[in-house]
Phi, psi and omega in degrees: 000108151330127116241150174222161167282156132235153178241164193294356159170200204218161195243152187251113174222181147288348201263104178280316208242138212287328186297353184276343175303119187295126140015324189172136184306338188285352160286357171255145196244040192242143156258203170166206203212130174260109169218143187294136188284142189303086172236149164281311197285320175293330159327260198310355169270333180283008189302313181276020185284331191295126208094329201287128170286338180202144197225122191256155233243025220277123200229177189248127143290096197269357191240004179251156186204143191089149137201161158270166172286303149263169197208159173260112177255127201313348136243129208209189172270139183313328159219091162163180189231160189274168178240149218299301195281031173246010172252175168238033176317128188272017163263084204216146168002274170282175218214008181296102184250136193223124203239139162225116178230183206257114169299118181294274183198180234173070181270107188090200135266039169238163168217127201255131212221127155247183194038044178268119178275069159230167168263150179291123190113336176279141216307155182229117179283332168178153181255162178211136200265139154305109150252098183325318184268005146238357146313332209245147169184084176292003180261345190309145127266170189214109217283284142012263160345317170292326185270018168236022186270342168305300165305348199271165183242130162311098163285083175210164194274155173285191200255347167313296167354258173325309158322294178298345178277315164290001170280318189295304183295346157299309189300333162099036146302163163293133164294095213286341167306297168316320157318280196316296198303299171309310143305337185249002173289322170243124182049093184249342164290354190287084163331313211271336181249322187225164204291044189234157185209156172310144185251030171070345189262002210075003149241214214207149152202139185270149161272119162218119198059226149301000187235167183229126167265141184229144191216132176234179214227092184213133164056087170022044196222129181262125167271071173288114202286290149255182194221125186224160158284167180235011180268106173311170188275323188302331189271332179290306178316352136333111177266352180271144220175090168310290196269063126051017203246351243261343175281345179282305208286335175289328173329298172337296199285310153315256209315281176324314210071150188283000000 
């Protein structure tokens, strides 16, 4: 049996790219707008929203194709992988994603959202409202999950760090703190899954995208030090610009220096 959708609008952000995606929306501090397509009765469905605080979100992975049965989810056991439906991995059968983000304000057809994990461009199929006493069931486990709590490493930034990252995320860079939290808390030295190598100095720096995290690593405690472009001054002097990025990192660069 066939079914299909159509959706009810599309959601609008800066966060283009899967590496932009937060761990879970309630880790994020980026939003956007959902705006609805021109039915008067999907309008007139959204009337009682005002007052509602939080809205969960079922939308499509419009960027996916495929799936496996397990998958390595950005926290996962060092070695070996999870089966799909014991995750929330966005690769799965249906292509079907469910968000609880924080309702904004309500204009129209736009709904304005923050602490959202959707990328920009994606189909959103129905809204619902979060009912905390029946939504919530803070005792649940997720057995997995439980069993990494040991493993994980303490992530946290210099205040060098931080500037720049809240700098980037004024301009409408990636939120490269979130990166840093999601990759480097579980297994963060794995060469083999992710871009990091020794920085010849007695740290480490990860690659996400065009940019480099630079960090150390000692008794399960992650430090990030700093944040750099990976762009040399010749290639930013470069008009050709593959990622489209290439005016952040001057930005970047022109406050920071290389």
């Amino acid at each position: 049996m066939d079914i299909s959708f159509s959706p009810i609008g599309f959601y609008a952000s800066p966060q283009k790219f899967r590496f932009e995606t937060p761990r879970q929306g309630a880790f994020s501090t980026s939003g956007g707008v959902i705006e609805l397509v021109d039915d008067q009765r999907i309008i007139d469905a959204c009337r009682d929203l005002s007052g509602v605080e939080r809205i969960w979100v079922i939308f499509c992975f419009h960027l996916n194709e495929n799936w496996k049965p397990f998958v390595r989810p950005p926290v996962a056991p060092e070695h070996g992988k999870i089966s799909t439906f014991a995750t929330r991995a966005p690769y799965r059968p249906n292509p079907i994603g469910l968000s609880c983000v924080k309702l904004e304000r309500v204009e129209g057809r736009k709904l304005f959202i923050a602490q959202s994990d959707l990328l920009d461009g994606t189909p959103v199929l129905d809204i619902k409202p979060y009912i905390p006493e029946v939504d919530a069931f803070h005792d649940a486990r997720v057995a997995w999950r439980d069993a990494l709590t040991a493993s994980t490493f303490a992530v946290s930034f210099t205040d060098l760090a931080i500037k720049k990252s809240d700098f980037l995320r004024t301009i409408g860079g990636p939120d490269l703190e979130n990166f840093a939290q999601v990759q480097l808390s579980l297994d963060p030295l794995n060469a083999d899954r992710k871009r990091v190598a020794s920085d010849g100095a007695g740290g480490y720096l990860i690659g996400c995208r065009t940019w480099q995290i630079a960090f150390v690593c000692k008794n399960r405690q992650i430090t990030v030090t700093d944040i750099l472009s990976h762009y040399t001054a010749a290639e930013l002097a470069d008009a050709q610009d593959r990622y489209g990025d290439k005016d952040l990192h001057r930005a970047f660069v022109g406050k920071f220096g290389k």
